[in-house]
N, C-alpha and C positions, 0 to 999 in steps of 0.2 A: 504494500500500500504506500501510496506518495503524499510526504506529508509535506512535502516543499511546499513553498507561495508559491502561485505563476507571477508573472512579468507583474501584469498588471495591478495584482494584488499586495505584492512587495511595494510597488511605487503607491499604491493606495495607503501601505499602513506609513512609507517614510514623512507621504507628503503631511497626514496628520498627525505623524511625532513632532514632525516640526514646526508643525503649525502652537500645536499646544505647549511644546515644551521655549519657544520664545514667549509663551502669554503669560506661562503658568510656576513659579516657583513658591514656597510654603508662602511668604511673606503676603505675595498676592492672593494667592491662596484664600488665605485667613482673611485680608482685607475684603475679599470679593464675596465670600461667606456672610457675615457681617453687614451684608446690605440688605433693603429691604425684598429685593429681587433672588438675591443667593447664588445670581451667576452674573456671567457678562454677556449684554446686547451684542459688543460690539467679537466677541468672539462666535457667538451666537452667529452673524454675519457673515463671517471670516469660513465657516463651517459648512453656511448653505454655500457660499463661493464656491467651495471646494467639491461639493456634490456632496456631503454626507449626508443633510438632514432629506434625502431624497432616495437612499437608499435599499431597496429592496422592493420599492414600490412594483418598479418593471423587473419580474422574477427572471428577467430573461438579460437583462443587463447588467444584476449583482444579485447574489442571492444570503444563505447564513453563513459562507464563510467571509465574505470582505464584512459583512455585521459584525465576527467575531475576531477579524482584523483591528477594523475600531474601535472597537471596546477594549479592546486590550489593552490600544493606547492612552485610550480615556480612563482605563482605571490607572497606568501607570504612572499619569500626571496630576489623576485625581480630579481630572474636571470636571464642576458642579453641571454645568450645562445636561439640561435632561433631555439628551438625543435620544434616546431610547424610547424617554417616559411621555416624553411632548411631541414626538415625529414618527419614530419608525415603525413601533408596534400599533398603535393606535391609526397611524399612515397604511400601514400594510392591509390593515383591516380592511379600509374602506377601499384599497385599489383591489383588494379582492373581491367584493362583494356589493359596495357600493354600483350607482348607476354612473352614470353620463353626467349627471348633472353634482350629483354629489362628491365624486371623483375628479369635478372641477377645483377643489378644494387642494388637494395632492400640489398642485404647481406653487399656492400661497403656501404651502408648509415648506415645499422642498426649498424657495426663495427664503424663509426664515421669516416671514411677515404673518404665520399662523401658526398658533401655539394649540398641541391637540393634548388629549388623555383619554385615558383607558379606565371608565368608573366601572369595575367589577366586584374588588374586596370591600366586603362587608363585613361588621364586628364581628367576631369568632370564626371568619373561613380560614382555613387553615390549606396551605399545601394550592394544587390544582384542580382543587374543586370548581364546578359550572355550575352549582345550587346555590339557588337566587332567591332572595324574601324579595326584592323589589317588583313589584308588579306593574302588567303592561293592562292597560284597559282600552278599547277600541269603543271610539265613538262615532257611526257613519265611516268615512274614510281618513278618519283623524286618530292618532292615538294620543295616550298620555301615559305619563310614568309616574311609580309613587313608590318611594322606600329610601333609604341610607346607606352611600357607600362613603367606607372609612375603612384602611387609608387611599386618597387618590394621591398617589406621584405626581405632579406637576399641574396637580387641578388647581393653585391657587392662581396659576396666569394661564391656564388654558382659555381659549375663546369657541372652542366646543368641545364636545365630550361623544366616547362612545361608550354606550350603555350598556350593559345586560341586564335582561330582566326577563321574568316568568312571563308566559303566555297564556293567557288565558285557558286554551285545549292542550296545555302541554308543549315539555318545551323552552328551551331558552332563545330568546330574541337578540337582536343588535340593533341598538337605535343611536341616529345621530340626533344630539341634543345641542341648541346653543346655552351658552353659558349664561345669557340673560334669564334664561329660564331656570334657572338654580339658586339655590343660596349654598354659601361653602363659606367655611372658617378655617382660613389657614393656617397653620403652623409648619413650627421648624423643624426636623428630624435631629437626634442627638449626633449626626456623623454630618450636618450642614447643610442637608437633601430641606428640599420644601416638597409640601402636599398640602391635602384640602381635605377635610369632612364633608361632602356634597348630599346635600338632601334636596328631593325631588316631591315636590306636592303637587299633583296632578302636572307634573314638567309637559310641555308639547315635546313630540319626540314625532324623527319623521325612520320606520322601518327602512335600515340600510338593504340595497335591493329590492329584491321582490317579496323582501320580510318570509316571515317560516320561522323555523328550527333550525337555527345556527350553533347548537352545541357543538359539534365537530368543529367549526370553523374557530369559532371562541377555544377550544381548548387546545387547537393549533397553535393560534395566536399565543397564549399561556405561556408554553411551551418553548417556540421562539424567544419568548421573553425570557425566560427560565436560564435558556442557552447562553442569552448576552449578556444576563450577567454572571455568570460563567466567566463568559472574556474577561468581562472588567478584573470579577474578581483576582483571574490569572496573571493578570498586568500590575497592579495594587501589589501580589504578593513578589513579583519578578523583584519590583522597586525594594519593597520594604527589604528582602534579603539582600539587595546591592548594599543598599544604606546598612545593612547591621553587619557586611562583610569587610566594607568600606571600616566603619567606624573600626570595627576591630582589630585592621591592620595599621590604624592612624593613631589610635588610644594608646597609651602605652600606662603600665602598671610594677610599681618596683623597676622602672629604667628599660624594661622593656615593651613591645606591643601584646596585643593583648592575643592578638593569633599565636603567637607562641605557648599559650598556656593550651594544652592538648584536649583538657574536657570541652573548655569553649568552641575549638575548631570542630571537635565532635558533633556537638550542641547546633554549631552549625551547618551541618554536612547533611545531618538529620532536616534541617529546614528545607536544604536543597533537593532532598527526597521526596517531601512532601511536595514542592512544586512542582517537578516528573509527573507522580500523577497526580496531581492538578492538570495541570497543560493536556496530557494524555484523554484524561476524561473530557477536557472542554472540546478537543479535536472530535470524538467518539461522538458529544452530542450535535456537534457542530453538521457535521459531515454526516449522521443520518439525516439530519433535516433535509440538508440537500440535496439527498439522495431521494427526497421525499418519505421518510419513514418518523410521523409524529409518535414519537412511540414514548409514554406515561413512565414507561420501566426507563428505559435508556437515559431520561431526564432526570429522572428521581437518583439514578445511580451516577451520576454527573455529577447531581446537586449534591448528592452525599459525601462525595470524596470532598468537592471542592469547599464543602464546610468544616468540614474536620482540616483540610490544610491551611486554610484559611487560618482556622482556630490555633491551629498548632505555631506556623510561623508567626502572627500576629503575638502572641503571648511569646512566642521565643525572642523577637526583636524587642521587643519593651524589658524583654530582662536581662538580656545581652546587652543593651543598653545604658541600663541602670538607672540612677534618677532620673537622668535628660530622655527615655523613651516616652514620659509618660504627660510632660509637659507641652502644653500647645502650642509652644513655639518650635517643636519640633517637626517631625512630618510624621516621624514613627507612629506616635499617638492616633493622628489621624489617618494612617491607612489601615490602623485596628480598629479603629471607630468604624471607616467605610467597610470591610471583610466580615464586622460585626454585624451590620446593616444588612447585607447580601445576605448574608449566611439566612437570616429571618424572613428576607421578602419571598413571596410564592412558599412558604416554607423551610422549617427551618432542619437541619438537618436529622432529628426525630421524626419529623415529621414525614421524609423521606422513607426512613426506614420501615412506616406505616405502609406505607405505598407498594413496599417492594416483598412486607411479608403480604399484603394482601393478595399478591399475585400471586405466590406457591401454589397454590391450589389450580393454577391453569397449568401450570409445569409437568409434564410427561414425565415417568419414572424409567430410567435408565437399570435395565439390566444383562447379567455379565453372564 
């Protein structure tokens, strides 16, 4: 199996290393956190310039590997900007499914001049669940939506929304919603991410396409999403072990550095394993998608590793570290805050492990 990048792909992940790694170092970082927005417009910008915030729409000119191309970079420089949460996923939806008219929307995102989200999670969903309290009621040719989704990723500056919600005859729906029609209370996530608690009282919602039963399509979507951040995650941990291999051949303790002392190189050798397979699992989920295989198990055992390595390097660099890991003017701290954050959205890596004993029971018995 070929794990290289092609051409295209390679020049796709340099041109946004460099794009974000001239924008993006801790200090701005922090400074561009700290706003009321959480990210920057003018990177924002720079982004749809470059064709990201556009990507994956046409399955036939990018698909989940240049997605898990970008993200990779974007978790390795840590930046807030929610391409994922505000473009691609909630994008991809409607260039799947949406019509003509609605699909006109796709060009004002990919230009960076429309901010979408994905209103699914509802209090207590846990994992890649598609079971919805929010309900769709049809009146004449008109629908409405009513229920609480919490948390939304990047609903606090979204200017629509895509919905899921129950159908009346069974069923989960996808509706595009505008954000006037909402009320939402935003806050801040403990890793410097923004979302929104979006509630819907009788919201006008117009059925993306030809409306139906969109579960399969919604837990695709999921899915996808599940993958990216994946990437990110893999990127986030690539850094955080530069920075704590870095420090440890720079630090010196008793007159010498601190790589000389054998348990610490150990300590960190072990980090370096955990990101193997990390990277390995993100490829695995990456590359079925593309291959077209949405498959519940391949994601769940994606997320699973990539939580536990997460876990494991993040808490190894803060203690490798030492004081300075844990403090906010570091960077350490906060790409443990973001691996923490991952690790919990779509599921956190128990949650995973639910998933994948509930399957045994499809499993054929192997005998010798």
């Amino acid at each position: 199996m070929d794990f290289d990048l092609s051409d295209e792909q390679g020049l796709l992940r340099d041109v946004t290393r460099e794009a974000l790694t001239r924008k993006y170092d801790i200090e701005t970082r922090i400074k561009v956190g700290d706003t009321d927005l959480g990210w920057s417009r003018d990177v924002w910008s720079q982004l749809a310039e470059i064709g990201i915030l556009g990507l994956g729409f046409d399955p036939d000119e990018a698909g989940q590997i240049e997605l898990m191309v970008v993200l990779t970079e974007i978790g390795r420089r840590l930046a807030p900007e929610p391409v994922v949460a505000a473009a691609l996923i909630p994008g991809s939806v409607i260039a799947e499914l949406g019509d003509a008219e609605q699909a006109a929307v796709l060009e004002a995102v990919a230009e960076g001049k429309t901010l979408l989200a994905l209103a699914h999670q509802e209090p207590g969903m846990r994992g890649l669940s598609t079971k919805v309290t929010t309900q769709a009621e049809r009146q004449g040719d008109s629908w409405t939506l009513t229920g609480v989704k919490n948390p939304v990723l990047a609903g606090d500056s979204a200017d629509a929304f895509v919905v899921s919600a129950a159908l009346p005859d069974g069923g989960v729906g996808l509706f595009l919603v505008d954000a006037d029609s909402v009320s939402r209370q935003p806050f801040r996530t403990f890793d410097s991410q923004r979302g929104a608690q979006v509630s819907l009282e009788a919201a006008t919602a117009q059925p993306l396409g030809a409306g139906g039963d969109a579960t399969a399509q919604l837990q695709n979507a999921l899915i996808r999403y599940q993958s990216a951040l994946c990437a990110e995650a893999v990127g986030a941990m690539e850094e955080a072990l530069r920075l704590t291999t870095e420090y440890l051949t720079s630090r010196k303790q008793f007159g010498v550095p601190l790589s000389n002392f054998q348990t610490l190189t150990q300590r960190a050798a072990d980090m370096y394993v955990s990101l193997e397979l990390a990277r390995s699992m993100n490829f695995y989920a990456a590359m079925s998608i593309a291959d077209g295989n949405f498959d519940p198990v391949i994601a769940a055992r994606a997320k699973l590793q990539i939580s536990r390595s997460g876990r494991h390097i993040a808490q190894e660099a803060i203690q490798l570290h030492g004081g300075i890991g844990v403090t906010a003017e570091y960077p350490v701290s906060h790409y443990a805050a973001r691996l923490t954050a991952i690790n919990q959205t779509l599921g956190s890596a128990d949650d995973q492990l639910h998933t994948l004993i509930n399957a045994i029971g499809s499993y054929g018995t192997v005998s010798l």
